[in-house]
C-alpha positions as CSV (number, residue, x, y, z in Angstrom):
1,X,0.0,0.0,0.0
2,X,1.5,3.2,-1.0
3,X,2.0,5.9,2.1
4,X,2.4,9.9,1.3
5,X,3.7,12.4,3.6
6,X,2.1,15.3,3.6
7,X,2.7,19.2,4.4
8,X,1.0,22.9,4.7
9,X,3.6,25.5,4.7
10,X,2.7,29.5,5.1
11,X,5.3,31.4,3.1
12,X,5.8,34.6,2.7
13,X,5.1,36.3,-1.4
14,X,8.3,37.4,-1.4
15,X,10.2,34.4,-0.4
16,X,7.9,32.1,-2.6
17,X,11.1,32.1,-5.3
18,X,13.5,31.1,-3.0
19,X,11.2,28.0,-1.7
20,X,11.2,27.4,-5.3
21,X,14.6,26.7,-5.7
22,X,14.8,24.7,-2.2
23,X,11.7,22.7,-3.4
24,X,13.3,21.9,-6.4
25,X,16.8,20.7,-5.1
26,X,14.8,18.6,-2.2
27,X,12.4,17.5,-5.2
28,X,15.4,16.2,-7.2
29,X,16.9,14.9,-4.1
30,X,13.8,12.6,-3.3
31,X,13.2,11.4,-5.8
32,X,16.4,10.1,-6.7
33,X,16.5,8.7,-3.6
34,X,13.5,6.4,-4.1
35,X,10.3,8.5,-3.8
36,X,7.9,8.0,-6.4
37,X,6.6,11.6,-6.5
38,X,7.1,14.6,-5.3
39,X,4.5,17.9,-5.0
40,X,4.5,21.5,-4.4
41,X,1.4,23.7,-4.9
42,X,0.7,27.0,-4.0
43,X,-2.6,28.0,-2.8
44,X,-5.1,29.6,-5.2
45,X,-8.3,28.8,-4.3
46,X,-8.7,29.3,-0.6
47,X,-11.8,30.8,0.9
48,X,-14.7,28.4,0.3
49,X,-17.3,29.3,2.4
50,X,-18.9,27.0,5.3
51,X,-15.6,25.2,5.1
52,X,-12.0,25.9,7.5
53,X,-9.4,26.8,5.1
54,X,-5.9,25.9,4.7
55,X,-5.3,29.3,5.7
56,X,-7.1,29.6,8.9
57,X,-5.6,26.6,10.2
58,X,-1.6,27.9,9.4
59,X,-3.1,31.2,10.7
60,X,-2.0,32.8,7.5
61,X,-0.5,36.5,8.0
62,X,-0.6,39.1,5.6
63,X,1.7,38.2,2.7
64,X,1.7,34.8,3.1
65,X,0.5,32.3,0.6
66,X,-0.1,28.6,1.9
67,X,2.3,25.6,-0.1
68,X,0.5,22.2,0.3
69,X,3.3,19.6,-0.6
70,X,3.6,15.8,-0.7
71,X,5.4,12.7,-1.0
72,X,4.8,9.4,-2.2
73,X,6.5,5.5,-1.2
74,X,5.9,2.5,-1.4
75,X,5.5,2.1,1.9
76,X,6.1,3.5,5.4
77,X,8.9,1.1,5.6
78,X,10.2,2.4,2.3
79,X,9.0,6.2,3.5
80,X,11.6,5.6,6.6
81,X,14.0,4.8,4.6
82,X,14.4,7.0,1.9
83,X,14.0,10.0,4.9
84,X,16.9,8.7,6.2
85,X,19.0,8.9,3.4
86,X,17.7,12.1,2.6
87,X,18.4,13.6,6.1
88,X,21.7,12.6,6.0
89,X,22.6,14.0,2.5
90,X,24.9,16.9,2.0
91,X,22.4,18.7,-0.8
92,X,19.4,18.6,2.1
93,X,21.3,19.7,5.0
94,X,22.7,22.9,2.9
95,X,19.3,24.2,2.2
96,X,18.4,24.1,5.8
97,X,20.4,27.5,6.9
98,X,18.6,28.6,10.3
99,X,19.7,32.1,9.8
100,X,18.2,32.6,6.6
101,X,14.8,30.3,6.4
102,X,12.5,30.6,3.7
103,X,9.6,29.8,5.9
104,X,8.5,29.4,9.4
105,X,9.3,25.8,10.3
106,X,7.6,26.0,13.3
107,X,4.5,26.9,11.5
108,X,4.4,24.0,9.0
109,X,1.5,20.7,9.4
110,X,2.7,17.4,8.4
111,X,1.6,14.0,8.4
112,X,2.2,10.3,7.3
113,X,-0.6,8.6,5.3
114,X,-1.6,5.5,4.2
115,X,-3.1,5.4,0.7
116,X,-6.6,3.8,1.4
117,X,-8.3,4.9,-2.2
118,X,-6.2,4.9,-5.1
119,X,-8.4,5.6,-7.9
């Protein structure tokens, strides 16, 4: 059964280019390290009313944009250990400067899911 990890990341307008570049490096890094996809979409359509938004539940500031991104394994076994490999490699670790972040990391919602429909 296949298992995708999942994100919501507020990030700022002007920063958006600069998570570009990271998301493509850390794209290109996955997947050659065995993920079978990899996602980043910026938020367009966000205020549907009667429903909680993406952006309410970052808490969205002014400027922001949300960036829904995921993953997809095999497995959770193979999840754990392509992250592993991908933690450790040099190309990951350099975008990762904490004095210049692109985005809040404290801010971002992740999960692990298991595929239940795959239509």
């Amino acid at each position: 059964m296949k298992y995708v990890d999942g994100f919501l990341v507020p990030v700022a307008r002007k920063n958006l280019a600069a998570y570009a570049k990271v998301s493509k490096v850390a794209g290109k890094v996955w997947r050659e390290l065995g993920a079978l996809e990899y996602r980043e979409c910026v938020g367009e359509d966000m205020n549907v009313p009667g429903l909680t938004g993406f952006p309410g539940t970052l808490q969205v500031k002014r400027g922001e944009v949300v960036v829904f991104s995921w993953i997809t394994f095999k497995s959770r076994a193979h999840r754990d250990r392509v992250n592993k490999k991908v933690m450790a490699d040099p190309r990951v670790k350099a975008l990762c400067n904490p004095k210049k972040p692109v985005f809040d990391f404290t801010r971002m919602v992740y999960g692990g899911f298991e595929v239940f429909v795959d239509e």
